[in-house]
C-alpha positions in Angstrom: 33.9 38.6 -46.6 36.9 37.8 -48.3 39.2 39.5 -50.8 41.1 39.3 -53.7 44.0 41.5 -54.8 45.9 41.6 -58.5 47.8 44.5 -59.8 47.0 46.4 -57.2 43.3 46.1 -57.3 41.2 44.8 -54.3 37.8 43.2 -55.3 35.8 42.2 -52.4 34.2 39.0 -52.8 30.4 37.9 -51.7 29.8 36.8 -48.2 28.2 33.3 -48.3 27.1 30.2 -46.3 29.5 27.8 -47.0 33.8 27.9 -47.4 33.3 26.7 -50.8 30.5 26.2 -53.5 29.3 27.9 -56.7 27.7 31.6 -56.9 24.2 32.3 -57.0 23.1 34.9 -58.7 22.9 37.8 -56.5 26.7 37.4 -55.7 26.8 37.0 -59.7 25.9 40.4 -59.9 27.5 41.5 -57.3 30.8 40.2 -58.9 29.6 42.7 -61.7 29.0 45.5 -59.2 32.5 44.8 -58.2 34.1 45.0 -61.3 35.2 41.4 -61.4 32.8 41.1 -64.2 33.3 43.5 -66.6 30.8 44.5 -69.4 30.2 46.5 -72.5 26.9 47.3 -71.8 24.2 46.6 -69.2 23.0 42.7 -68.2 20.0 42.2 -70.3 17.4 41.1 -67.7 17.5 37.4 -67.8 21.5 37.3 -68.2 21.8 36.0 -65.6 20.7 32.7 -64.4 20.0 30.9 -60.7 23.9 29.6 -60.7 25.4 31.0 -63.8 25.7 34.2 -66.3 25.2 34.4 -69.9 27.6 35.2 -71.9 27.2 38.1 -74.8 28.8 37.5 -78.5 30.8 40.7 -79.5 30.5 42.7 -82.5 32.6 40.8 -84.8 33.1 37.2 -85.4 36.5 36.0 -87.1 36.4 32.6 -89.7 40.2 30.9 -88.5 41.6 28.4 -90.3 41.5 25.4 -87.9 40.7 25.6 -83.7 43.1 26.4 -81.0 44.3 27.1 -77.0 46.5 29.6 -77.0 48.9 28.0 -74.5 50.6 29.9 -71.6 52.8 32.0 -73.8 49.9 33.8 -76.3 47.1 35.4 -75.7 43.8 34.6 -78.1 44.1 37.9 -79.8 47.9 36.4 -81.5 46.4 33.5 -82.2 43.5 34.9 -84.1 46.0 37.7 -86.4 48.2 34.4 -87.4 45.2 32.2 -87.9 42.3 34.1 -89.8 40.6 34.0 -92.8 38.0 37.3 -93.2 36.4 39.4 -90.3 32.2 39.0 -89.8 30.5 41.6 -89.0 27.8 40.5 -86.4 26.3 43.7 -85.6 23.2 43.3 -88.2 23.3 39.3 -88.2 25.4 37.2 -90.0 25.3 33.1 -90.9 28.0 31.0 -89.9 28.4 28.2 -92.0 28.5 24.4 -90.9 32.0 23.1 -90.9 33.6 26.2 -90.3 35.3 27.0 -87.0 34.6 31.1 -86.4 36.3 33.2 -82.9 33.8 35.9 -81.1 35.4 38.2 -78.7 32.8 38.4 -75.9 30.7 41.1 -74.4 32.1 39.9 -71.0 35.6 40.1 -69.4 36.5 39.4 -66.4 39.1 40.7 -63.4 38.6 37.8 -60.7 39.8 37.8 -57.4 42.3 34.9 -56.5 40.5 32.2 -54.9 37.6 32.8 -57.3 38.0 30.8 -60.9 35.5 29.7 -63.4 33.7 27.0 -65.9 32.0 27.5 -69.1 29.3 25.3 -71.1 27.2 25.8 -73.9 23.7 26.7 -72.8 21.1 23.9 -73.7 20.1 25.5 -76.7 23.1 25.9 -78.3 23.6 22.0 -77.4 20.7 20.8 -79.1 21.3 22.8 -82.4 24.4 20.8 -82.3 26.6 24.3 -82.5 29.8 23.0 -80.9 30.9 26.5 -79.0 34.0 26.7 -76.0 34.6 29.4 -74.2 38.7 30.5 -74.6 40.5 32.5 -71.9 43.9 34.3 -72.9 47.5 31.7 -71.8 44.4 28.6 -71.3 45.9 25.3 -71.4 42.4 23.8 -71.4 38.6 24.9 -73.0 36.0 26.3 -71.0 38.3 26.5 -67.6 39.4 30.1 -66.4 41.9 30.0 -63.7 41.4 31.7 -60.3 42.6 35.3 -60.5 42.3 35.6 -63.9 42.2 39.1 -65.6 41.2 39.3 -69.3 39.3 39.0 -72.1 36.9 35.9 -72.4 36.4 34.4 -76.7 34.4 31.9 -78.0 34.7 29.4 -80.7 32.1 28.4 -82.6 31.5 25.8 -85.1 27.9 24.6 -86.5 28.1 20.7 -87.1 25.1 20.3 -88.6 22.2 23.6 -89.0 24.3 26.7 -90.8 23.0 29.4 -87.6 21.7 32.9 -87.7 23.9 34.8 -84.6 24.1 38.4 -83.9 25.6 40.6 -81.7 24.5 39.9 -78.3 23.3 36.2 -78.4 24.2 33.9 -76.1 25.2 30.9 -76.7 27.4 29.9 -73.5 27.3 30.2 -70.2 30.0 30.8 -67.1 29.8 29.4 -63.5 32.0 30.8 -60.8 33.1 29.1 -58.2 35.1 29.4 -54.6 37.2 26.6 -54.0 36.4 23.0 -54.4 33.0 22.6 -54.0 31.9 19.1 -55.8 30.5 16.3 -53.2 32.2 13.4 -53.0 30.6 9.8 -53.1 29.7 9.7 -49.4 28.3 13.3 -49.2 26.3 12.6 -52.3 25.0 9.3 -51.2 23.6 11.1 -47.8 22.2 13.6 -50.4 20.2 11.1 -52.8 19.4 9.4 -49.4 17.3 12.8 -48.2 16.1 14.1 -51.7 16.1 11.3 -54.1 18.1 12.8 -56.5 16.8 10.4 -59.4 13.4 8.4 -59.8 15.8 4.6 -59.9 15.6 2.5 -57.2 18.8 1.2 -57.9 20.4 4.3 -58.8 24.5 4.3 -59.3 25.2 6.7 -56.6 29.0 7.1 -56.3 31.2 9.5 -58.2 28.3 10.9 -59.4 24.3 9.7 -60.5 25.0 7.6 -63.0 22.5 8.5 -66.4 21.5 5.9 -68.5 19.4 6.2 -72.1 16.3 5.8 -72.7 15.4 3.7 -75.8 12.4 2.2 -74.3 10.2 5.3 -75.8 8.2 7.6 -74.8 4.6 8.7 -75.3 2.1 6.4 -77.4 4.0 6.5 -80.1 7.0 4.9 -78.3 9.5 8.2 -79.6 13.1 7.4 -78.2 14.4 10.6 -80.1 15.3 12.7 -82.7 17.8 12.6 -85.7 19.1 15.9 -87.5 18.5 15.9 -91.3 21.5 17.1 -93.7 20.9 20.2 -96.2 18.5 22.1 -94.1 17.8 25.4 -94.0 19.5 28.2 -91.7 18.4 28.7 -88.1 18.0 32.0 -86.6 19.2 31.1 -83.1 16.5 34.5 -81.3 13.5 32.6 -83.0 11.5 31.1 -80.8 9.1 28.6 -81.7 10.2 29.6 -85.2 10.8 26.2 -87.2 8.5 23.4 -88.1 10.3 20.3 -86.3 9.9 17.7 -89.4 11.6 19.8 -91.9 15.1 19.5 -89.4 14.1 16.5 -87.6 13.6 12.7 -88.2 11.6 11.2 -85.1 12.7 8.0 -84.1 10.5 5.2 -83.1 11.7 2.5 -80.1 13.3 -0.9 -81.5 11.6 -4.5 -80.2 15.3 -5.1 -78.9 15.8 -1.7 -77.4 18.5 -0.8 -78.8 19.5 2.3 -81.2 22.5 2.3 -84.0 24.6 5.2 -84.3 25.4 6.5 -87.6 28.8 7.9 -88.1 29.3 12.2 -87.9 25.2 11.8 -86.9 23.3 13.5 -84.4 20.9 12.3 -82.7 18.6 14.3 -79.3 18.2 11.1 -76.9 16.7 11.7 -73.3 17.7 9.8 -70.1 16.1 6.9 -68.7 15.7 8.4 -65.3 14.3 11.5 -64.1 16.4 13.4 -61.7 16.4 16.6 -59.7 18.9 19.0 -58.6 18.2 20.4 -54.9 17.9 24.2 -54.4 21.1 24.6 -52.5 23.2 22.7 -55.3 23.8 23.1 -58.7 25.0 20.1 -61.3 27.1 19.2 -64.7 27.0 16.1 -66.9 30.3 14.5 -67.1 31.1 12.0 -69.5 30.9 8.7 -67.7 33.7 7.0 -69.6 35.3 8.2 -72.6 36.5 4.3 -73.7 32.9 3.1 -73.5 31.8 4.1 -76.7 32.6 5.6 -80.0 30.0 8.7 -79.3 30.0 11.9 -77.5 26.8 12.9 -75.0 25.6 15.6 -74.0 27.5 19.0 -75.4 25.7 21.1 -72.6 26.3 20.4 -68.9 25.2 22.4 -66.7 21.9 22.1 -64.2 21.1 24.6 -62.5 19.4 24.8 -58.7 15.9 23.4 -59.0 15.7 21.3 -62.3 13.1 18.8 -61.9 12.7 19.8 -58.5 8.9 19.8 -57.3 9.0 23.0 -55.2 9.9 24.4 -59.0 7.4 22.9 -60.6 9.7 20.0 -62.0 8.7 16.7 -60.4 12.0 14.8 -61.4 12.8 16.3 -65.4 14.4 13.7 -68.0 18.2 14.7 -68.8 18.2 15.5 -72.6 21.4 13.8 -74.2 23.0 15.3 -77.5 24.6 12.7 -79.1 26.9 12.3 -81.7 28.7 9.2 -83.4 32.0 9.1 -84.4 34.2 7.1 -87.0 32.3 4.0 -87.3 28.9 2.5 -86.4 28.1 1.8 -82.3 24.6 0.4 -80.6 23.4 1.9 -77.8 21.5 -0.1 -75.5 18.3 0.7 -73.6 19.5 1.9 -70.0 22.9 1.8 -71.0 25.1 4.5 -69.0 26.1 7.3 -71.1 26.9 10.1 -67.9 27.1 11.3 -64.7 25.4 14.1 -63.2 27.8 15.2 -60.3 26.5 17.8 -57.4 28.4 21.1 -56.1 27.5 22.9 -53.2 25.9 26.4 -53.9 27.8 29.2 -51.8 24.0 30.0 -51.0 20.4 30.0 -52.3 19.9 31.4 -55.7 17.0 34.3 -55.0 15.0 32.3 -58.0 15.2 29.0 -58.7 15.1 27.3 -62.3 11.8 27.8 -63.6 10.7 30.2 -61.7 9.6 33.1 -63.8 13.1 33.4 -65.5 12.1 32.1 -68.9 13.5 28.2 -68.1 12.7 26.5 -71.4 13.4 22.6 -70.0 11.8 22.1 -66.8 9.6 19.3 -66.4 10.7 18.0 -69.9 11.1 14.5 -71.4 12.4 14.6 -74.8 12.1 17.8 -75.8 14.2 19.7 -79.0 15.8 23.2 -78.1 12.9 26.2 -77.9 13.5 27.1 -81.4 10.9 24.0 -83.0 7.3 23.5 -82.9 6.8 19.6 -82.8 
């Protein structure tokens, strides 16, 4: 058992079965326990997830006047007195506007050790309501990285691209992975992997500095559905509401071209799924990466992290399509059937999440192909 000290405070870290690798969850809550993680108030009681936590919005959101990193001389709180606009009250539910770039303190803080550091991402949700959120750490030079041994507060900055959203105080719309050391395979090690689990359904799988994802414009289903297109001027989403909305007043479907190919409309988005379904083994957990940022003018997949046992069988899963959030940029771009648009890259787990992804904690995506985020009813 290892230990990390700061300012005179010792936090004892999580024995585990490897040097390095992300936490499951029990050592997630023992983090908490600790007080590594610190809280406002109580986990709710799916907080937190097989290799990740949840994270809370505050009590008050603040509209500023453009984004920002704080940089290694500021902390987030200076930033937000010079930059804002009005204050938000979130404690009764408030609307945050498209176009509008709004900072929530978070529920969560956190007092690491110092060879323990962190990512964030936006949960899959928030991805595919296209709510462009980043998790901010006080002196970052970078979004959604905390630094080993950090001790602070935790912010996040939202912006709704294209549905005006319902948030209150305690909705989550991100999510934090901590991790010991370098933990990602490299291509050999993940190569030996795909060789014993088959970590995607391709025979001719890219398998080097990650699984290589391509699109899937083929179609799916009868009706030969390659994906979805967000409508403009639609009416607010309440992000708690389940099963809530009526899919075709937010949603154009989108049928498969003869050529297999899709056009990307500027400042669009679109939901696309991948052409292959993978798996993520139960002692590993996974993140999308972009695969090249000079291969296109688009951006994939806002929400990257897969957790230990999506699309795995012993989860019920049976390989699970990768959902791809999509937007276009400044000018028109084709996307081509199988084209590669990510990789999923593989870290070691420090040790077996106690529950894997969907089982029996509320996992929304397994087994999915193209699927919307849980708020719709298709």
């Amino acid at each position: 058992m290892g230990q990390g000290q700061r300012n005179g405070a010792i936090v004892a870290l999580p024995s585990g079965q490897a040097e390095a690798g992300i936490l499951p969850d029990r050592m997630i809550a023992e983090l908490a326990a600790q007080g590594a993680i610190r809280l406002e108030r109580p986990f709710a009681e799916d907080q937190i997830q097989p290799a990740s936590l949840d994270l809370r919005l505050g009590k008050t959101a603040y509209r500023v006047r453009a984004s920002f990193l704080p940089g290694p001389n500021a902390k987030v709180s200076d930033r937000i007195a010079a930059l804002k606009l009005h204050e938000i009250d979130l404690t009764e539910g408030a609307v945050l506007e498209t176009g509008c770039v709004h900072i929530v303190p978070l529920a969560e803080s956190l007092a690491l050790p110092r060879d323990l550091s962190a990512s964030a991402n936006p949960k899959s949700s928030t991805g595919r309501l296209d709510i462009f959120t980043r998790v901010i750490a006080d002196h970052a030079r970078s979004f959604d990285r905390i630094e080993a041994g950090y001790h602070g507060p935790l912010y996040a900055e939202i912006s709704p691209r294209t549905f005006p959203v319902l948030v209150r105080e305690g909705t989550r719309l991100s999510q934090i992975r901590f991790r010991r050391g370098h933990a990602m395979l490299d291509a050999a090690a993940l190569r030996a992997l795909h060789a014993r689990e088959r970590l995607v359904d391709a025979d001719d799988a890219d398998v080097s500095e990650g699984i290589a994802v391509g699109v899937d414009l083929a179609g799916l289903g009868p009706d030969k559905l390659v994906g979805y297109r967000a409508k403009r001027h639609t009416g607010l989403i309440d992000v708690e509401r389940r099963n809530g909305y009526d899919a075709g007043e937010f949603w154009e479907p989108m049928a498969a071209r003869a050529d297999g190919s899709l056009i990307l409309d500027p400042n669009e988005f679109y939901i696309l799924a991948s052409k292959e379904a993978v798996q993520v083994p139960p002692d590993f957990a996974a993140e999308m990466v972009p695969f090249d940022p000079l291969v296109g003018e688009f951006r994939v997949h806002y929400a990257g992290f897969f957790d230990p046992g999506f699309g795995y069988e012993g989860a019920g899963g049976r390989g699970s399509r990768a959902v791809l959030e999509v937007r276009s940029r400044e000018v028109p771009f084709i996307l081509e059937h199988g084209q590669i648009v990510g990789r999923l890259v593989y870290e070691h787990m420090l040790a077996r999440p106690e529950k894997l992804y969907g089982q029996g904690i509320g996992s929304n995506y397994q087994a999915q192909g193209l699927k919307l985020s849980k708020h719709f009813r298709v």
